[in-house]
C-alpha positions, 0 to 999 in steps of 0.5 A: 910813432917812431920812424926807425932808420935815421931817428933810432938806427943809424944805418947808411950804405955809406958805412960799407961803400967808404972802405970799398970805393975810397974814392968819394965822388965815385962812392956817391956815383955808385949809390946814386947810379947802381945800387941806388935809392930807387933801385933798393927801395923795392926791397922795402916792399919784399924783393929779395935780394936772391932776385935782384943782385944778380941782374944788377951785377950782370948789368955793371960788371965793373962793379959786380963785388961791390953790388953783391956786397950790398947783400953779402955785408949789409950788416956794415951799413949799421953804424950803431944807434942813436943813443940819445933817441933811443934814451928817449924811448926807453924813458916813454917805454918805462912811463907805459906810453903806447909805442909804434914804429912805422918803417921802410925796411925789408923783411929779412933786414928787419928780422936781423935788426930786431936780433941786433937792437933789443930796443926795437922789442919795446915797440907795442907794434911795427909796420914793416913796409917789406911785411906789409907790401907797402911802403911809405909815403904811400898813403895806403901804408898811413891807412893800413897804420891807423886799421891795424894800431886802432890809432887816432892820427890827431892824438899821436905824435908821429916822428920821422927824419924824411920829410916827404914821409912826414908830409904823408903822415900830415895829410893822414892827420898825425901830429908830426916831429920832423927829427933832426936831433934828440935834444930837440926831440926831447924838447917836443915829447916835453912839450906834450907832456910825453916826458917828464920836465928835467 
């Protein structure tokens, strides 16, 4: 079970807000104050932008292009992928192991994502939080995992870099991998056997 965001795509609202608020302290205030954590994580669970970019934009005016951006260029917040994790999948792919991915991730974003990324067609299934209504660490998203994968939480091996969501995926019963880097998960798929010794 793979995480998506920080474990195979490298996506960070940083890549974008670098190029139109140079200065970095006030870079990081704009992503902690206005288009912040808490204010895009309704969009994991279906909000769509069309709703809620003008209401954020009319409440910072001083910062209105650069709230529309967030929509209007959200494909420079990619900086490609994670090319050693990626590896790694393809290798589990190519031996036939059951592949799922389990991602906080809008709808719409996601459609894109999947047009972008062909690896992302090798999952045997998603959970998308922005398909789905829920999002993780919501226990009930762990739940709706397990129903609709028919998955048995002590014999997969789920990877994420967030560690509140890994600590959810612990309680549910899954085997964890905190991931940091691809060598060291490489270490950890070798150690149950996953992949093959080098």
């Amino acid at each position: 079970m793979f995480d998506v965001g920080g474990v195979l795509v490298d996506w960070d609202p940083r890549h974008l807000y670098r190029s139109l608020i140079p200065d970095p302290v006030a870079m990081e205030r704009f992503l902690t104050e206005v288009c912040s954590p808490q204010w895009h994580a309704q969009h994991d669970v279906g909000a769509s932008y069309d709703d809620t970019i003008p209401a954020l934009a009319a409440a910072h005016p001083e910062w209105a292009d650069e709230v529309r951006a967030w929509n209007e260029r959200f494909d420079e917040m990619y900086n490609g992928c994670f090319e050693g994790s990626v590896d790694l999948l393809a290798a589990l792919h190519r031996r036939g192991v059951p592949l799922f991915a389990s991602t906080n991730w809008g709808a719409e974003s996601w459609a894109a994502a999947r047009a972008r990324y062909v690896f992302l067609e090798w999952f045997d299934g998603a959970l998308v939080s922005g398909e789905v209504g829920l999002a993780k660490p919501d226990p009930a998203f762990f739940d709706l995992l397990v129903r609709r994968f028919g998955l048995r939480p002590p014999a997969t091996l789920y990877i994420e870099d967030n560690r509140t969501n890994l600590a959810a995926a612990a309680a549910r019963g899954f085997r964890t991998h905190a991931f940091v880097t691809p060598a060291a998960l490489e270490a950890e798929l070798r150690r149950h056997g996953l992949v093959p010794d080098a």
